[in-house]
PDB file with one MODEL, atoms N, CA, C and O in Angstrom:
MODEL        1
ATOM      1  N   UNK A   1       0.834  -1.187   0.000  1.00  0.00           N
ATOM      2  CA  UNK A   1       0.000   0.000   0.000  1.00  0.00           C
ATOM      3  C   UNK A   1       0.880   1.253   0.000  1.00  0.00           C
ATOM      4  O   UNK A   1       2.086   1.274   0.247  1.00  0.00           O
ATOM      5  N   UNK A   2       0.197   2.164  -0.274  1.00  0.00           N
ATOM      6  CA  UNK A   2       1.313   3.635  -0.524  1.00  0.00           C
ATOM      7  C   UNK A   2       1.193   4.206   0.910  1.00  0.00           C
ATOM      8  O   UNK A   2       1.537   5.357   1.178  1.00  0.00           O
ATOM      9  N   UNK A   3       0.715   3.387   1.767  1.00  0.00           N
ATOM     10  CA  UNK A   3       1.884   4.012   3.373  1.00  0.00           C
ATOM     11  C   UNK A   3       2.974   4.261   3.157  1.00  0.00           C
ATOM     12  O   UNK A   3       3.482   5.358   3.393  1.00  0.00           O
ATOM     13  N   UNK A   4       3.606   3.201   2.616  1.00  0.00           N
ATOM     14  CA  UNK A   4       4.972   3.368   2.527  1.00  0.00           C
ATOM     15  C   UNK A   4       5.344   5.070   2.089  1.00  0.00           C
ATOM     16  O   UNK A   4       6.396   5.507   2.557  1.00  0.00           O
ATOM     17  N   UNK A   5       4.491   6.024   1.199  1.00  0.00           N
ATOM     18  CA  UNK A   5       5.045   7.094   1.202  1.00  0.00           C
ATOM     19  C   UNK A   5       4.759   8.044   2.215  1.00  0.00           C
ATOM     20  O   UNK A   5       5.546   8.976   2.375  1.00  0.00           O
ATOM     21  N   UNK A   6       3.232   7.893   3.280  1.00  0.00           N
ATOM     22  CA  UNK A   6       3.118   8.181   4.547  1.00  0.00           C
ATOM     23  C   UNK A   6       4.410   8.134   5.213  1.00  0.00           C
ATOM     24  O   UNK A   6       4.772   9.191   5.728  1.00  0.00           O
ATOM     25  N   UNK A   7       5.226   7.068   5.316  1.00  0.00           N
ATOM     26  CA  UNK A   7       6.444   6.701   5.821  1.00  0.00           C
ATOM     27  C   UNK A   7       7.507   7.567   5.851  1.00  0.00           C
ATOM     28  O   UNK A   7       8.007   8.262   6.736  1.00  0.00           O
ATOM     29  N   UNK A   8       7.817   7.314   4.335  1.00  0.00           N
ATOM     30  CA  UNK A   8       9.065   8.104   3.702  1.00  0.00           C
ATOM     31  C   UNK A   8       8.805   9.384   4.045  1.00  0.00           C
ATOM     32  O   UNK A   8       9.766  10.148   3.948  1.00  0.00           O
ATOM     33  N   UNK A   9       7.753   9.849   4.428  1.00  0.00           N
ATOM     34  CA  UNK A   9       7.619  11.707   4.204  1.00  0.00           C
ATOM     35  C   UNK A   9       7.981  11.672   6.082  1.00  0.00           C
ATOM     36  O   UNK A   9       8.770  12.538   6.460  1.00  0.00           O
ATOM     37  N   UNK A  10       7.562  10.960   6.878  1.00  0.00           N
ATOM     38  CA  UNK A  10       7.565  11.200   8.419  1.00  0.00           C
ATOM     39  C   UNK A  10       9.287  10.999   8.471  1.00  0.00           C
ATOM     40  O   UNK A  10      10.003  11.573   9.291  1.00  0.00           O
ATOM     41  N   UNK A  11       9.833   9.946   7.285  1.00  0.00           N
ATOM     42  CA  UNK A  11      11.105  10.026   7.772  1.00  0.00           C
ATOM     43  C   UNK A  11      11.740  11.386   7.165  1.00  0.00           C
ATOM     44  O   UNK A  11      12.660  11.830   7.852  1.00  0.00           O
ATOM     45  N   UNK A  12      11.467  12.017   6.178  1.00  0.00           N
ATOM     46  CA  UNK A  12      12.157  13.365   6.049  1.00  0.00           C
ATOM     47  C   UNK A  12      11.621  14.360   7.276  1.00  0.00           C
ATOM     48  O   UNK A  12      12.440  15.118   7.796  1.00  0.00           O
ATOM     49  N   UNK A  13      10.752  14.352   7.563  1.00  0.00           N
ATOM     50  CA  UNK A  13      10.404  15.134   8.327  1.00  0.00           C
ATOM     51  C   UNK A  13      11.289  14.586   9.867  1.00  0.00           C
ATOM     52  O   UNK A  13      12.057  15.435  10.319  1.00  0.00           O
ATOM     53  N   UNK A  14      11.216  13.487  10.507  1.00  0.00           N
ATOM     54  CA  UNK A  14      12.304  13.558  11.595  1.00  0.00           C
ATOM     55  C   UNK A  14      13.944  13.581  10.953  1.00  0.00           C
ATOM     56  O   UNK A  14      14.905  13.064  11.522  1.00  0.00           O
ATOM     57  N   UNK A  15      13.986  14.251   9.747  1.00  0.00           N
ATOM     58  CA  UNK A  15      15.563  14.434   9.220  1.00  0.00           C
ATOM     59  C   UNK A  15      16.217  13.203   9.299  1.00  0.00           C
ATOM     60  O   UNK A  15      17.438  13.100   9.410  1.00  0.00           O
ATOM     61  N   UNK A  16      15.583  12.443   9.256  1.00  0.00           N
ATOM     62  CA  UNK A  16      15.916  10.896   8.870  1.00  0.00           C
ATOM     63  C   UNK A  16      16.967  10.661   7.907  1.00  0.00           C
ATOM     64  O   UNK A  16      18.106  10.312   8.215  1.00  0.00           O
ATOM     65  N   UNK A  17      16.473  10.901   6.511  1.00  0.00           N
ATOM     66  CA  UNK A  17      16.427  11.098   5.150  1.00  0.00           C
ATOM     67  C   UNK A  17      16.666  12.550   4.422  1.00  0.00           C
ATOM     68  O   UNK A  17      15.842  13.434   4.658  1.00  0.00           O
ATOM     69  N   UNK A  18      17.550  12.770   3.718  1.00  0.00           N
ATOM     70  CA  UNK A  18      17.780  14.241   3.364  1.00  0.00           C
ATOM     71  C   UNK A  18      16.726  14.590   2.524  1.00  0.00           C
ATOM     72  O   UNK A  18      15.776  13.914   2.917  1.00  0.00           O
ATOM     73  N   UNK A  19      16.406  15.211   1.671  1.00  0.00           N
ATOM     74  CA  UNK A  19      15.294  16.396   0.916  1.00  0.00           C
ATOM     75  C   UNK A  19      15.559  15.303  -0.803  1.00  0.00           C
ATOM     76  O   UNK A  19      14.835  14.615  -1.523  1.00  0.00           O
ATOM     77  N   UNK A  20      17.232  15.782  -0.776  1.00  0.00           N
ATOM     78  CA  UNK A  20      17.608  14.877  -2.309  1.00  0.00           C
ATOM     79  C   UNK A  20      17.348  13.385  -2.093  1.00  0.00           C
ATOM     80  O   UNK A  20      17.326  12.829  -3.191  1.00  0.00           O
ATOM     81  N   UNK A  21      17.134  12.489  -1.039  1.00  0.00           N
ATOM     82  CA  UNK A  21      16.861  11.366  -0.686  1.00  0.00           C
ATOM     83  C   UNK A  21      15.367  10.883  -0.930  1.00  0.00           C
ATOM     84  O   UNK A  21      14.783  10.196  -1.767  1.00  0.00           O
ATOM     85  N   UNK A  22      15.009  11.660   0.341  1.00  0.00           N
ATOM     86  CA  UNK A  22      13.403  11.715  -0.027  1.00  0.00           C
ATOM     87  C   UNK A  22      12.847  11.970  -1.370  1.00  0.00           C
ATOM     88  O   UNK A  22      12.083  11.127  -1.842  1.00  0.00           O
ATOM     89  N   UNK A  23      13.106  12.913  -1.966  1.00  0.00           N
ATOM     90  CA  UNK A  23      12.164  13.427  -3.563  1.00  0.00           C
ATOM     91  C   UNK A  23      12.665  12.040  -4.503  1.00  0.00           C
ATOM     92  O   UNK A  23      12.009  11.839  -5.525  1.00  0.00           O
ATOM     93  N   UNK A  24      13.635  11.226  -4.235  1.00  0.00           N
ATOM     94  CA  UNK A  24      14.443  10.832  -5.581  1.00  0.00           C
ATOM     95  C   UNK A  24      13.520   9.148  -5.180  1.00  0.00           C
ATOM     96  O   UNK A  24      12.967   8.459  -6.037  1.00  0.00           O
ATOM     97  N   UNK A  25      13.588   8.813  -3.633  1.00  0.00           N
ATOM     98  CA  UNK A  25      12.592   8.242  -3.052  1.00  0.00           C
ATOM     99  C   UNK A  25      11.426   7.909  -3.430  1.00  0.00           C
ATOM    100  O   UNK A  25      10.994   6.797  -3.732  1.00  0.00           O
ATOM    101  N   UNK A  26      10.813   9.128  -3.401  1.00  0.00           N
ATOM    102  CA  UNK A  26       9.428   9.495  -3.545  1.00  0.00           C
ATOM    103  C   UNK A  26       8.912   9.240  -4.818  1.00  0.00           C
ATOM    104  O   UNK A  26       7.867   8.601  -4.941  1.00  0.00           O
ATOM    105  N   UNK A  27       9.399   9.579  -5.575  1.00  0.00           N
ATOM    106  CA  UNK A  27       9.112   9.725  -7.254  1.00  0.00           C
ATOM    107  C   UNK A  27       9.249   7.971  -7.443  1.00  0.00           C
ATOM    108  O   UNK A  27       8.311   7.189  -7.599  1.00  0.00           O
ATOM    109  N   UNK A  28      10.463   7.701  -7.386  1.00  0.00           N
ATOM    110  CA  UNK A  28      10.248   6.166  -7.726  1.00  0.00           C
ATOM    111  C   UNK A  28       9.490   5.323  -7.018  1.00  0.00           C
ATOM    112  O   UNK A  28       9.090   4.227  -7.409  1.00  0.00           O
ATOM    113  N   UNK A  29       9.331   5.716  -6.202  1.00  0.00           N
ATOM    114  CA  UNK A  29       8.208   4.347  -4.834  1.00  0.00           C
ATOM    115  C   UNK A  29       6.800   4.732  -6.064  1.00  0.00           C
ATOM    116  O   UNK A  29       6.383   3.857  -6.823  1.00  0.00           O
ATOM    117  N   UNK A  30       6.171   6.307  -6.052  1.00  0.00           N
ATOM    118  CA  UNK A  30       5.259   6.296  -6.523  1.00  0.00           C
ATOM    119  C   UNK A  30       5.033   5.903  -8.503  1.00  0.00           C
ATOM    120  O   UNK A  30       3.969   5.584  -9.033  1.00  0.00           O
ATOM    121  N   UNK A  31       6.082   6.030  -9.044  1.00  0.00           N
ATOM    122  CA  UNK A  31       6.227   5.740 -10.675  1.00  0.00           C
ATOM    123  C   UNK A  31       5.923   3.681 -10.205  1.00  0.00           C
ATOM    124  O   UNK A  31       5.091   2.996 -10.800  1.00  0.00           O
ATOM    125  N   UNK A  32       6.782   3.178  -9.132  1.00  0.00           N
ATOM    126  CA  UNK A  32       6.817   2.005  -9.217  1.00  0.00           C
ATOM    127  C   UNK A  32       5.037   1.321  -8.531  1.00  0.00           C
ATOM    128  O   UNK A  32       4.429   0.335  -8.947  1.00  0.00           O
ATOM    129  N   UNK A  33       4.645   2.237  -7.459  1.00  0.00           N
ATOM    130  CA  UNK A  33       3.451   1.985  -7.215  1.00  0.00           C
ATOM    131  C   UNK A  33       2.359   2.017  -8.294  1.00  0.00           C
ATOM    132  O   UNK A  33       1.515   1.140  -8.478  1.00  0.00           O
ATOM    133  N   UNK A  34       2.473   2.925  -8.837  1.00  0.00           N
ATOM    134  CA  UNK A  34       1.013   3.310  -9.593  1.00  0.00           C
ATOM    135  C   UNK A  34       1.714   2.604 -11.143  1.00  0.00           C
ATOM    136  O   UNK A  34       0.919   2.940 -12.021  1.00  0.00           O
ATOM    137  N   UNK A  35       2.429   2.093 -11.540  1.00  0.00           N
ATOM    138  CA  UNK A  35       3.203   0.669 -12.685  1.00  0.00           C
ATOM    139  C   UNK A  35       2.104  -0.603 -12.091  1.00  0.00           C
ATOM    140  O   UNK A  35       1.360  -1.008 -12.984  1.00  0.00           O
ATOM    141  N   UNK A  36       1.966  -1.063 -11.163  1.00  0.00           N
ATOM    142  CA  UNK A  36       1.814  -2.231 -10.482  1.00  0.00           C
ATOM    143  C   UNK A  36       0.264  -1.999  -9.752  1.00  0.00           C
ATOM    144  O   UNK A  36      -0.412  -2.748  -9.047  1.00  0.00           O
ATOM    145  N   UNK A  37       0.024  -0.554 -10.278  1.00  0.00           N
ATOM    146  CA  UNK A  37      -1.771  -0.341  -9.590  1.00  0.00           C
ATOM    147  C   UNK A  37      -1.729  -0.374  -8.392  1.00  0.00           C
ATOM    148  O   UNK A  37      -2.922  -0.399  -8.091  1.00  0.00           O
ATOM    149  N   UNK A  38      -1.128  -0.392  -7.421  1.00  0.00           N
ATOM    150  CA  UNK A  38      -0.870  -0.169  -5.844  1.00  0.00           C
ATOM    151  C   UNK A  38      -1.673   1.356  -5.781  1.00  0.00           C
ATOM    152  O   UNK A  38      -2.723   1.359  -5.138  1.00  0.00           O
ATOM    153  N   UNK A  39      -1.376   2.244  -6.214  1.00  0.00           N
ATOM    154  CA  UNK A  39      -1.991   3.282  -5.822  1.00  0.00           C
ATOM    155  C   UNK A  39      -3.352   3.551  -6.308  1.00  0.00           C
ATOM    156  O   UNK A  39      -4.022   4.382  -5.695  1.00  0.00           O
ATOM    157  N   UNK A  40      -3.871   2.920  -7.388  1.00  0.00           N
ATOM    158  CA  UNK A  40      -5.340   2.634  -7.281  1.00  0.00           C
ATOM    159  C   UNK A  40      -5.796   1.864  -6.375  1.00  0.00           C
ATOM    160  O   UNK A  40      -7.024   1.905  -6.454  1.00  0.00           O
ATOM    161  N   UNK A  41      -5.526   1.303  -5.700  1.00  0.00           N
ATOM    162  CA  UNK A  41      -5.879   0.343  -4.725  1.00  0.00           C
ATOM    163  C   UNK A  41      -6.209   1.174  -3.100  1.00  0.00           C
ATOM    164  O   UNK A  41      -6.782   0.736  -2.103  1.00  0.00           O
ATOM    165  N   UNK A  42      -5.453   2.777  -3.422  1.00  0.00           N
ATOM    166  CA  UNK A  42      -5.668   3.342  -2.070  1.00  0.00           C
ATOM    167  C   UNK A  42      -7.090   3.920  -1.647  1.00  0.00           C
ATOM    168  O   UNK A  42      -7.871   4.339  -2.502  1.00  0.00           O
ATOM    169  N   UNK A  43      -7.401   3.923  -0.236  1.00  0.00           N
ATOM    170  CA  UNK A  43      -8.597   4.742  -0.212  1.00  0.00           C
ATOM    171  C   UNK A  43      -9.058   5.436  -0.511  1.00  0.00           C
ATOM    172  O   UNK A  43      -8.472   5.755  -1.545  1.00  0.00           O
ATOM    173  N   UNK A  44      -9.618   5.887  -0.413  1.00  0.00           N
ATOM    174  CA  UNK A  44      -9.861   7.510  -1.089  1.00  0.00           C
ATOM    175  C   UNK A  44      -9.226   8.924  -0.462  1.00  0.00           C
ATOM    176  O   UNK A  44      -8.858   9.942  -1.047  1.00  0.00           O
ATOM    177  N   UNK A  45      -9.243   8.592   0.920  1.00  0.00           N
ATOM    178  CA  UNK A  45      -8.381   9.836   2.140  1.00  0.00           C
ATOM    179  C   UNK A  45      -6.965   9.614   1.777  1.00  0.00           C
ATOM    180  O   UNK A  45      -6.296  10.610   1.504  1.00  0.00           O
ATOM    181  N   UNK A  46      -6.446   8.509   1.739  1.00  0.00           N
ATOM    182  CA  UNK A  46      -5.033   8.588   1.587  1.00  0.00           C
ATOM    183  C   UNK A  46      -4.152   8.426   0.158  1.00  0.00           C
ATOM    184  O   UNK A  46      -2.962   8.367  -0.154  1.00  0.00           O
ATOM    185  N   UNK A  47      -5.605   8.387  -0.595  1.00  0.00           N
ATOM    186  CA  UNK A  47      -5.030   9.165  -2.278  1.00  0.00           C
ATOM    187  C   UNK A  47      -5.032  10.236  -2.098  1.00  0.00           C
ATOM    188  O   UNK A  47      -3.981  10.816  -2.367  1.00  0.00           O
ATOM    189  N   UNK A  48      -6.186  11.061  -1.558  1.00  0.00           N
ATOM    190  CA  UNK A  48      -6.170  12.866  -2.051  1.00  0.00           C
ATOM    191  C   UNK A  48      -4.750  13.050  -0.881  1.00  0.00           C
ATOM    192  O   UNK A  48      -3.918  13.904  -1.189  1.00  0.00           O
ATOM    193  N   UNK A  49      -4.621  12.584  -0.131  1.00  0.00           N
ATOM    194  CA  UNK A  49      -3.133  12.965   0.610  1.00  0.00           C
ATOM    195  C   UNK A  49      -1.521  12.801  -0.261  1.00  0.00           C
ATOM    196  O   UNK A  49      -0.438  13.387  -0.302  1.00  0.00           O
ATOM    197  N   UNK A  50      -2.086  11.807  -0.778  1.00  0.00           N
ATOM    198  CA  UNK A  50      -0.689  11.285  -1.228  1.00  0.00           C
ATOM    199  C   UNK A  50      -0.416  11.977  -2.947  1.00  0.00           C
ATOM    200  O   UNK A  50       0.668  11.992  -3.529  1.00  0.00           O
ATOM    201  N   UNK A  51      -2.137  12.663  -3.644  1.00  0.00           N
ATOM    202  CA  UNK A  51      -2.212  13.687  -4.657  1.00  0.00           C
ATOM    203  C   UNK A  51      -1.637  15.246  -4.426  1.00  0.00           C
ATOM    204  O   UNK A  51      -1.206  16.014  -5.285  1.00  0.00           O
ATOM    205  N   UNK A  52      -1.775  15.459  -2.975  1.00  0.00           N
ATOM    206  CA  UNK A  52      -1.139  16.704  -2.465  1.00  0.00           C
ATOM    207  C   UNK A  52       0.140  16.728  -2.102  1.00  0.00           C
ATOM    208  O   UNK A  52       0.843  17.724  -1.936  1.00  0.00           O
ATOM    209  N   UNK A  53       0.500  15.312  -1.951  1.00  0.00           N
ATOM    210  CA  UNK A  53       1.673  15.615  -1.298  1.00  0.00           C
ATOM    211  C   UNK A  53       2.875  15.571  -2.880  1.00  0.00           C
ATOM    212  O   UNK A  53       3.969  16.123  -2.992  1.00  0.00           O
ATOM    213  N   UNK A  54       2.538  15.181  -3.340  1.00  0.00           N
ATOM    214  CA  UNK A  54       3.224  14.571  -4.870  1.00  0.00           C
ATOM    215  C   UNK A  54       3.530  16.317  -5.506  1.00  0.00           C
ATOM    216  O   UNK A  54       4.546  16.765  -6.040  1.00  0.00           O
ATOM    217  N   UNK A  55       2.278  16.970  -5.203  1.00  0.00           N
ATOM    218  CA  UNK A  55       2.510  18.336  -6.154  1.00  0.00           C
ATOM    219  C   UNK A  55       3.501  19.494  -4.945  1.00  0.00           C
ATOM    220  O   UNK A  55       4.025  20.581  -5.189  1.00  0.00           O
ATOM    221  N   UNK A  56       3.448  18.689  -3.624  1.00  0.00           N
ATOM    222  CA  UNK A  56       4.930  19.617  -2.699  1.00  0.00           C
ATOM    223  C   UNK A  56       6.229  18.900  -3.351  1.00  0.00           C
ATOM    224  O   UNK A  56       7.113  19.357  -4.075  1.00  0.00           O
ATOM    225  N   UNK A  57       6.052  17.851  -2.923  1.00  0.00           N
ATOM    226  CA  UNK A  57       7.490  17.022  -3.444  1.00  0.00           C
ATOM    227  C   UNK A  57       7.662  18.026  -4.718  1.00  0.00           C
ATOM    228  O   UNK A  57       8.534  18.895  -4.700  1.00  0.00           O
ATOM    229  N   UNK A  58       6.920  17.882  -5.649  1.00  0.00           N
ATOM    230  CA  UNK A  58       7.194  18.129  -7.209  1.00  0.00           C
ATOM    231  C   UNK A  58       7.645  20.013  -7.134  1.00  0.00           C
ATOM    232  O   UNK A  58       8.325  20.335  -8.108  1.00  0.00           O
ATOM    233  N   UNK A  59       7.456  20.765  -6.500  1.00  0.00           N
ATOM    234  CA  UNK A  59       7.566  21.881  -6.110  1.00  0.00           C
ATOM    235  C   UNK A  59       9.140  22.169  -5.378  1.00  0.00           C
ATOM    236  O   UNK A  59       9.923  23.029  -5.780  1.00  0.00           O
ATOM    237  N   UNK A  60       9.332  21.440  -4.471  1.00  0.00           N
ATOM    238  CA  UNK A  60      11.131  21.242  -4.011  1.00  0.00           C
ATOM    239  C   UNK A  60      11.921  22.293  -5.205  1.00  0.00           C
ATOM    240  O   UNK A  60      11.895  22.308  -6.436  1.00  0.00           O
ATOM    241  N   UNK A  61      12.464  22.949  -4.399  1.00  0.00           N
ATOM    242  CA  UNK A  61      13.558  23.582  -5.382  1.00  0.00           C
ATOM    243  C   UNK A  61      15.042  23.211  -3.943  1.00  0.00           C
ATOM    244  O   UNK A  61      15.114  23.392  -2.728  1.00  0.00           O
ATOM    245  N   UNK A  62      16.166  22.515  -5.237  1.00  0.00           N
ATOM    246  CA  UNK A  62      17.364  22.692  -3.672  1.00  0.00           C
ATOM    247  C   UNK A  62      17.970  23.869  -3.735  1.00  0.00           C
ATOM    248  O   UNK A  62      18.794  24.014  -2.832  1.00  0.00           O
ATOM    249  N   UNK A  63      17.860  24.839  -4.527  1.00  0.00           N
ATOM    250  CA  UNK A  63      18.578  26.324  -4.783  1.00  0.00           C
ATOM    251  C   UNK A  63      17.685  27.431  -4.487  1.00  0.00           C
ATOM    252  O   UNK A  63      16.960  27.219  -3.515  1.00  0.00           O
ATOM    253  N   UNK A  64      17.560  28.394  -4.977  1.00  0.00           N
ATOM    254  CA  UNK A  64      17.270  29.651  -4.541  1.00  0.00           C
ATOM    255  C   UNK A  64      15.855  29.467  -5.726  1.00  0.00           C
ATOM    256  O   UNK A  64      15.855  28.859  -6.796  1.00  0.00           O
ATOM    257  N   UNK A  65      15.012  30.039  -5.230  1.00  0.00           N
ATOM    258  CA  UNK A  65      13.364  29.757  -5.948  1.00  0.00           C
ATOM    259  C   UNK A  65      13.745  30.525  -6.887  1.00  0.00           C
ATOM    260  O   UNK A  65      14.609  31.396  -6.778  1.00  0.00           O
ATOM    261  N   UNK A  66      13.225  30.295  -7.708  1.00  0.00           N
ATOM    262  CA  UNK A  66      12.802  31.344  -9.046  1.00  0.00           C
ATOM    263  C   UNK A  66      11.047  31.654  -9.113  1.00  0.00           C
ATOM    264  O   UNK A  66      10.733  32.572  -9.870  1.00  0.00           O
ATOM    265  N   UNK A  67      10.162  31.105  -8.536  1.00  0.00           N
ATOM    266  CA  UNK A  67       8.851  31.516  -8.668  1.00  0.00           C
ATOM    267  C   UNK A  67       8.272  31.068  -7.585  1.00  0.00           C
ATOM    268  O   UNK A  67       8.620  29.999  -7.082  1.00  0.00           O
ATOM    269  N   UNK A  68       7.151  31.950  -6.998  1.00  0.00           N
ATOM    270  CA  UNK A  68       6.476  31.668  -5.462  1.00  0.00           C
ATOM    271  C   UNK A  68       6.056  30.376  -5.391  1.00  0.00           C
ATOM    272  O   UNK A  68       5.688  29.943  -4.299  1.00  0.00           O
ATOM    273  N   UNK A  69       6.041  29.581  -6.495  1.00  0.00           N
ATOM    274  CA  UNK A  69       4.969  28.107  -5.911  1.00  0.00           C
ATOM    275  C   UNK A  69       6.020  27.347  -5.612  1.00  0.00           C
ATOM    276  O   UNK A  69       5.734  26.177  -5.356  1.00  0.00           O
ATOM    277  N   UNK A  70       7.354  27.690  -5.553  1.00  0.00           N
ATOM    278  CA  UNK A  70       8.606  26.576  -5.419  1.00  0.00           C
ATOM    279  C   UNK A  70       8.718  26.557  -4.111  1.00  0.00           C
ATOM    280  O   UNK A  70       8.656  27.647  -3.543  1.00  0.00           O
ATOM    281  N   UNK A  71       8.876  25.549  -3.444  1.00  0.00           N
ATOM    282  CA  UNK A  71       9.336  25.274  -1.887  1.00  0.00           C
ATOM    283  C   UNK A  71      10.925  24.492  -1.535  1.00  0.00           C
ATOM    284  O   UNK A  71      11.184  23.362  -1.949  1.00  0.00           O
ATOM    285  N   UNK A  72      11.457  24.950  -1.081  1.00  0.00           N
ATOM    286  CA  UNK A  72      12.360  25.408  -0.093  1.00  0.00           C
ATOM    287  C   UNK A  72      12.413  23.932   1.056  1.00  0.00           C
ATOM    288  O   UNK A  72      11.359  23.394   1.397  1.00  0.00           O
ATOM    289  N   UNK A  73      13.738  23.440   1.536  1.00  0.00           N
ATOM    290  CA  UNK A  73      13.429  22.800   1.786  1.00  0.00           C
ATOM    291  C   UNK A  73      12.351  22.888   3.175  1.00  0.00           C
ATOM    292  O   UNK A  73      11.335  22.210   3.330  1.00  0.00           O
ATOM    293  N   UNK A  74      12.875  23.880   4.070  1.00  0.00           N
ATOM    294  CA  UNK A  74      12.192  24.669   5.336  1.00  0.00           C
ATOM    295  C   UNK A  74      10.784  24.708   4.882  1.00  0.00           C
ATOM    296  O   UNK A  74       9.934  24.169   5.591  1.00  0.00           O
ATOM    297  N   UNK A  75      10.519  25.161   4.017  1.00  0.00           N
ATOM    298  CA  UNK A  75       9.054  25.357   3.685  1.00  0.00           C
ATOM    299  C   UNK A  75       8.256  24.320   3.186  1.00  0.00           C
ATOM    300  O   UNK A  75       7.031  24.443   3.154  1.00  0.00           O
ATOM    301  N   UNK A  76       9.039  22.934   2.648  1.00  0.00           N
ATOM    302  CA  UNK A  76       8.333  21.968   2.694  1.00  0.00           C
ATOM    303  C   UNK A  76       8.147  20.965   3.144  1.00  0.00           C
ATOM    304  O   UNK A  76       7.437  20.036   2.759  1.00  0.00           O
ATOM    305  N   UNK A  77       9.097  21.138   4.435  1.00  0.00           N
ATOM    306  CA  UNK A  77       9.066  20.521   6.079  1.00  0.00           C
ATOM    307  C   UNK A  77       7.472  20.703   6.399  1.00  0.00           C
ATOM    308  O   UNK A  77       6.565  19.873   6.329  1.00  0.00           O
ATOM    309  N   UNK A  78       7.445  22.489   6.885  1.00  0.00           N
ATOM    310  CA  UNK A  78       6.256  22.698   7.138  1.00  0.00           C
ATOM    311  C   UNK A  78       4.743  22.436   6.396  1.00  0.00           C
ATOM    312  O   UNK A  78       3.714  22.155   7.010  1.00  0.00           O
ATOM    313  N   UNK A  79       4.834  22.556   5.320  1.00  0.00           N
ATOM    314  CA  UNK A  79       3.789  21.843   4.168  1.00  0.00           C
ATOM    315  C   UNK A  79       3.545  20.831   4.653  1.00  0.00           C
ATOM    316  O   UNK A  79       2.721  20.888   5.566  1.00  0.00           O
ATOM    317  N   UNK A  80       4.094  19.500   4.311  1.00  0.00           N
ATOM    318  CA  UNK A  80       3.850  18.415   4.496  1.00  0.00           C
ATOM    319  C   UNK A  80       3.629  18.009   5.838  1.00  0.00           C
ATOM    320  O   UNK A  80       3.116  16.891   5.776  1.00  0.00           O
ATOM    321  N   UNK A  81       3.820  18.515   7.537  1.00  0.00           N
ATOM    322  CA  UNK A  81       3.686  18.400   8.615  1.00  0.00           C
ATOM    323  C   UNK A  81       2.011  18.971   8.554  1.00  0.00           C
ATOM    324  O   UNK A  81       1.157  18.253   9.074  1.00  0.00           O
ATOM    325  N   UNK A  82       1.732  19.851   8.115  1.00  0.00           N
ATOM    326  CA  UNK A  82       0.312  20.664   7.734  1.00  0.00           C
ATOM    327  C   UNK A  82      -0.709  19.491   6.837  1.00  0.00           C
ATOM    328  O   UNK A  82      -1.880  19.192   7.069  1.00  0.00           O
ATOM    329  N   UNK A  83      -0.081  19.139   6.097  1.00  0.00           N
ATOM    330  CA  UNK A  83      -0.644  17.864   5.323  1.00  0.00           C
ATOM    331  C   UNK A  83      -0.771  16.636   5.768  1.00  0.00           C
ATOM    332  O   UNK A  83      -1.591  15.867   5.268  1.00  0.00           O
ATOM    333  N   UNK A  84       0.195  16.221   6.980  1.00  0.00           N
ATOM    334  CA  UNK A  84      -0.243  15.059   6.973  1.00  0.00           C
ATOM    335  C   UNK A  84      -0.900  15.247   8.339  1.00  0.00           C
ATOM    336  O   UNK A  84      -1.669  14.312   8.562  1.00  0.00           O
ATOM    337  N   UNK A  85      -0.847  16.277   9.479  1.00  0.00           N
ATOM    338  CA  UNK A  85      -2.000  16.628  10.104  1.00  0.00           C
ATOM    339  C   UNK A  85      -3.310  16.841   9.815  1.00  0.00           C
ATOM    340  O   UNK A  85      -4.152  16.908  10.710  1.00  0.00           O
ATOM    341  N   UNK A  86      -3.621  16.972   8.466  1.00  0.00           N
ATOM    342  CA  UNK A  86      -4.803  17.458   7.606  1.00  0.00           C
ATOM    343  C   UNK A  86      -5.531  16.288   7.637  1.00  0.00           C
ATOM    344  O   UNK A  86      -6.742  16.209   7.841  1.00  0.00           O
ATOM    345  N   UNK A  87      -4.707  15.311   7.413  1.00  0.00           N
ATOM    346  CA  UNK A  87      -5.182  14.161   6.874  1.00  0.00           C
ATOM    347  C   UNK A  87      -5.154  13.317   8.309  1.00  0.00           C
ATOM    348  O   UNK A  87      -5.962  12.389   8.344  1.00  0.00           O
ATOM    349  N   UNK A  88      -4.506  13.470   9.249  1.00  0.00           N
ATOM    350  CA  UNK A  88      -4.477  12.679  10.562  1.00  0.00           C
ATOM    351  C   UNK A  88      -3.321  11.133   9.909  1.00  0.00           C
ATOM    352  O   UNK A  88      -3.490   9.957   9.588  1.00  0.00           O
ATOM    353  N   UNK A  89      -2.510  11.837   9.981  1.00  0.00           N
ATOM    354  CA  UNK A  89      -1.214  11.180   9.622  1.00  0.00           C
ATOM    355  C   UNK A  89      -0.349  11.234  10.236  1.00  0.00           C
ATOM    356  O   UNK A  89       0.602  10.453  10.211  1.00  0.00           O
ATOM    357  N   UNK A  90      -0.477  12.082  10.858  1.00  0.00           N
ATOM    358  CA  UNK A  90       0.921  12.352  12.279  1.00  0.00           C
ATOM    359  C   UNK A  90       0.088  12.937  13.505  1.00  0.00           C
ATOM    360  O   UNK A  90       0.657  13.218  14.560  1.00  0.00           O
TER     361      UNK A  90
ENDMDL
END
């Protein structure tokens, strides 16, 4: 099941896992999940979580932003702590 990216995001968030770890992580767990239909298979609460969280990941800039929707790694600490409280994930 795509807990596993529930997972991966709690481990960036206790600095587990670095930012370039996590995103490079992230992208392949989910390209390899949704290959194999795992992520159709999710509920419905922890798809629209794991749909929001995909467009922060995808937003990550590791340098200096060039446009307001880019996040930072600081700023997408806090995002995703906001998100997965949203969702009652942490």
């Amino acid at each position: 099941m795509s807990l596993a990216l529930i997972d991966l995001a709690k481990k960036f968030l206790s600095s587990s896992i670095s930012s370039e770890e996590f995103s490079k992580t992230f992208f392949e767990t989910w390209r390899s999940e949704g290959e194999s239909g795992l992520l159709a298979q999710d509920e419905p609460k922890l798809g629209s979580c794991l749909t929001l969280m995909f467009g922060l990941v995808d937003s990550l800039v590791e340098d200096t932003k060039d446009f307001s929707s880019e996040l930072t790694e600081p700023e997408l600490r806090i995002e995703l702590t906001r998100l997965l409280r949203t969702y009652e994930y942490l």
